[in-house]
N, C-alpha and C positions, 0 to 999 in steps of 0.2 A: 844511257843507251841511245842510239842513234837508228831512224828504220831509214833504210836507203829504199828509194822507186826509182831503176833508170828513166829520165826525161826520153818519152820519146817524139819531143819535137827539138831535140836536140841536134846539133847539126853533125850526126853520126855520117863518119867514111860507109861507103858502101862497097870500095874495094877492100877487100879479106886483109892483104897485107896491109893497108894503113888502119883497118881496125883491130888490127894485130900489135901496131905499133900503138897506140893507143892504148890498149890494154895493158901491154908490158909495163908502159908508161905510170899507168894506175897500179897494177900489181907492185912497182918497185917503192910505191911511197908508201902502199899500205906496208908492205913487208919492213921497211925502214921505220916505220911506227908500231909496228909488234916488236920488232927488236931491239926498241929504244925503249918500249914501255909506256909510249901514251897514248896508244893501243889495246886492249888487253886481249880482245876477240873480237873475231869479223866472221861473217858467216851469210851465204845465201839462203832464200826460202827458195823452197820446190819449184814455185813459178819462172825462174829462172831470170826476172825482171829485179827483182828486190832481194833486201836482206836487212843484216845487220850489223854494230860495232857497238864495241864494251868498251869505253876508256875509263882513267879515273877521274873522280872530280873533282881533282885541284890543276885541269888540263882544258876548262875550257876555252882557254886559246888554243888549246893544238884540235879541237873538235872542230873551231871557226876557219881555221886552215886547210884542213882537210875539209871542208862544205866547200871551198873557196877554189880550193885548188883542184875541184872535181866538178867545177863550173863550167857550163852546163848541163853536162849530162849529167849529170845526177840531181834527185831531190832529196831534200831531208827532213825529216819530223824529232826534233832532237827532246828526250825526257829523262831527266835527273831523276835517276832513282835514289832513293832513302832507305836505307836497311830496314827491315822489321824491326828490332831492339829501338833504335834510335827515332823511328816513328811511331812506336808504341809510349816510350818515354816524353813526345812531344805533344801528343792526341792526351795524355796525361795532366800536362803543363796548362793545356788553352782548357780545359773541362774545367780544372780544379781556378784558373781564374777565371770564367765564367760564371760558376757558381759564387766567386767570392763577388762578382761584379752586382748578381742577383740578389744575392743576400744584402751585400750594401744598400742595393737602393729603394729594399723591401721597408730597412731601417728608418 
């Protein structure tokens, strides 16, 4: 998951049409990335500054792209999320050899 913050000391048009054109610009590569799929979801918060995006995670080049290609205006705080199954399975793994690490060196 990705949080976007628009930059605002970004060097934003202040005339309406070229941040129209701008934004079109933005709208056309996000939409080209939901319909390719390495994308999955994009979404703003209420603040109307920020938001979000869902890709998957065998796409962290197309994540680094999109940061890149939305240079400067935008920031990003990018975090990999872990299913619950598969981070219940893993919080599983590091307990159960930590305790064997313990026990060993109790020996």
């Amino acid at each position: 998951m990705t949080i976007w913050r628009r930059n605002p000391s970004a060097p934003w048009p202040t005339d309406p049409t070229k941040a129209k054109q701008l934004d079109e610009k933005t709208f056309a590569f996000i939409d080209e990335a939901l319909k390719s799929g390495r994308i999955l979801e994009v979404g703003w918060f209420a603040d109307g500054t920020s938001g979000y995006s869902i890709s998957t995670g065998e796409d962290a080049k197309g994540v680094l792209t999109g940061a890149l290609f939305t240079h400067p205006w935008a920031q990003y705080e990018v975090r990999e999320i872990i299913d619950y199954e598969t981070g219940k399975e893993i919080d599983r793994q590091v307990l159960k050899a930590q305790a064997e690490q313990m026990a060993a060196m109790k020996r």
